[in-house]
C-alpha positions as CSV (number, residue, x, y, z in Angstrom):
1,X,-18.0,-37.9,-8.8
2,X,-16.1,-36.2,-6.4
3,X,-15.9,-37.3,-2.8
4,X,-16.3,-34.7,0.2
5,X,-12.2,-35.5,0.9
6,X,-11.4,-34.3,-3.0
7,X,-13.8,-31.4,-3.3
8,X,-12.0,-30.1,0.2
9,X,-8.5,-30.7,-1.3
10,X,-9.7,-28.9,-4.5
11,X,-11.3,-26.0,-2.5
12,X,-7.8,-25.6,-0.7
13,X,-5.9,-25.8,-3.9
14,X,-7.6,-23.0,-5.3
15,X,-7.5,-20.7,-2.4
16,X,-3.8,-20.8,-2.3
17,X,-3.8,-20.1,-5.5
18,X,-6.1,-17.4,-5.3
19,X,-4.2,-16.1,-2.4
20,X,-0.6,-16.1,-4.3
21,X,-2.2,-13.7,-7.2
22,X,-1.2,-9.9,-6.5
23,X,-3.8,-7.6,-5.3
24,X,-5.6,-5.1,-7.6
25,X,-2.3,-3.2,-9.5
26,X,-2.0,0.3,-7.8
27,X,0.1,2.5,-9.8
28,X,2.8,2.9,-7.6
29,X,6.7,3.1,-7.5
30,X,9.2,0.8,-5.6
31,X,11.0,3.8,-2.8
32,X,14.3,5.2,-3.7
33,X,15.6,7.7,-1.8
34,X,16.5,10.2,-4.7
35,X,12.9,9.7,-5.8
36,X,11.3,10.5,-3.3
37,X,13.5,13.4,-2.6
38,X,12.5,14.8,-6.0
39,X,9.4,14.6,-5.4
40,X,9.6,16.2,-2.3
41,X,11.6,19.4,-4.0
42,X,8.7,19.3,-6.4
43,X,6.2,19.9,-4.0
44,X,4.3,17.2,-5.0
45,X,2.0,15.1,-2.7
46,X,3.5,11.5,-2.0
47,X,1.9,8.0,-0.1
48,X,4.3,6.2,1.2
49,X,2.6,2.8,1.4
50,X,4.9,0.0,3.6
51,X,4.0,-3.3,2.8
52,X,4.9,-6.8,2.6
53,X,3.8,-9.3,0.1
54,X,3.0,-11.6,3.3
55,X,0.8,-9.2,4.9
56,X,-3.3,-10.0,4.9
57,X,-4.0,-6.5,5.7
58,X,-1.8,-4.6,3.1
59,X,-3.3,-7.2,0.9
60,X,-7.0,-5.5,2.0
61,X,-5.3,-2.0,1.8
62,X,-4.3,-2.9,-1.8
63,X,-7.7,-2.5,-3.9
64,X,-8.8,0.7,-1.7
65,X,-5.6,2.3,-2.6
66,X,-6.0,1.4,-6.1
67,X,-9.5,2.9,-6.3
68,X,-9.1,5.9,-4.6
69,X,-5.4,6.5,-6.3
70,X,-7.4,6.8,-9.6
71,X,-10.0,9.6,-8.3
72,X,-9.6,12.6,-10.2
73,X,-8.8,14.7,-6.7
74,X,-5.6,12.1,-6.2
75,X,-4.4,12.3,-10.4
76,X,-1.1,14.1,-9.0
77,X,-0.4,12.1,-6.0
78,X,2.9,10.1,-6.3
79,X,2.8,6.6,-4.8
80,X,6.3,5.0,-3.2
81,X,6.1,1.1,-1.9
82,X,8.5,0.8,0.9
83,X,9.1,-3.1,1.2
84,X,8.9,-4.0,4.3
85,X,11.6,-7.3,4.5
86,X,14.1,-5.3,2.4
87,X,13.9,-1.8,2.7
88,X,15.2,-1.6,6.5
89,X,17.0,2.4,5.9
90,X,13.7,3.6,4.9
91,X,11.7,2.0,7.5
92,X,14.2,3.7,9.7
93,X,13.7,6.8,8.0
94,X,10.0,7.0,7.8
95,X,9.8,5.8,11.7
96,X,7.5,2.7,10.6
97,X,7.6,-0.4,12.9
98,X,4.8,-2.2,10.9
99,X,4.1,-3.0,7.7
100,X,0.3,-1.6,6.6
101,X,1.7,1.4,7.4
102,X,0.6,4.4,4.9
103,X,2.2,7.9,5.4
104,X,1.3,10.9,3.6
105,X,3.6,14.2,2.6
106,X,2.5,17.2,1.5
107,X,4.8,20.7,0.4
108,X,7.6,18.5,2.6
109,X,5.7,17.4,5.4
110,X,4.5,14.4,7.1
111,X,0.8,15.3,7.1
112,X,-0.6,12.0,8.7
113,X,-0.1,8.5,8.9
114,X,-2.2,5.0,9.5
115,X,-1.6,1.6,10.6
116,X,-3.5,-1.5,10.0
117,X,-6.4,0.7,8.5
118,X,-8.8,-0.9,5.8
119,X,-11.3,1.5,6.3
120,X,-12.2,2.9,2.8
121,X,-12.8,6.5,4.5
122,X,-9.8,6.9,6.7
123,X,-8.5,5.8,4.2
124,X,-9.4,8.6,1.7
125,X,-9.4,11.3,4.3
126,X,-5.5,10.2,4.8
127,X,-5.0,10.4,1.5
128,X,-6.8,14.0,1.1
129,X,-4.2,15.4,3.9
130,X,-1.7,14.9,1.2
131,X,-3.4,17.2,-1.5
């Protein structure tokens, strides 16, 4: 039988194991430049979703964005991750200081952006800007 001492040690355990899983898969595509260029010439509406794999709240922002990316209204919305240790030129580019920070283009504009939001409706009327 377990002791109070080992059930707390195997709670832990599992959280940090819980914790190291990914979020909830969002269909989205590690930022390049050129890509994002293209789909900017396209005319097509883009998220640019700054994260870190560190971050609690991109780690909330995760399973919202994965929903609502798969609402029919969103089908043609094109989804760049801009990491946030690594990807230093973009964040430069894109004028983000934080990481949970989602920005949304449409026909080659900035139409909005968010910081530290996990509100499912901001959320979605950020992402509707874009469309």
């Amino acid at each position: 039988m377990l002791d109070r001492r080992h059930a707390l040690a195997a709670l832990a355990a599992a959280a940090f194991t819980l914790s190291a899983l990914p979020a909830l898969a969002l269909d989205k595509t590690a930022f390049s430049q050129a890509a994002f260029d293209a789909a900017m010439k396209a005319g097509k509406p883009v998220l640019i979703d700054v994260s870190a794999p560190w971050c609690p709240t991109c780690k909330a922002q995760a399973p919202i964005l994965s929903e609502l990316t798969k609402q029919p209204r969103f089908k043609n919305l094109v989804v760049f991750n801009v990491d946030f240790d690594s990807q230093k030129d973009a964040l430069r580019g894109f004028k983000a200081q934080q990481q949970s920070t989602l920005i949304v283009f449409k026909g080659g504009a900035e139409m909005g952006r968010s910081v530290g939001d996990t509100n499912k409706a901001s959320i979605e009327a950020l992402l509707a800007r874009a469309i």
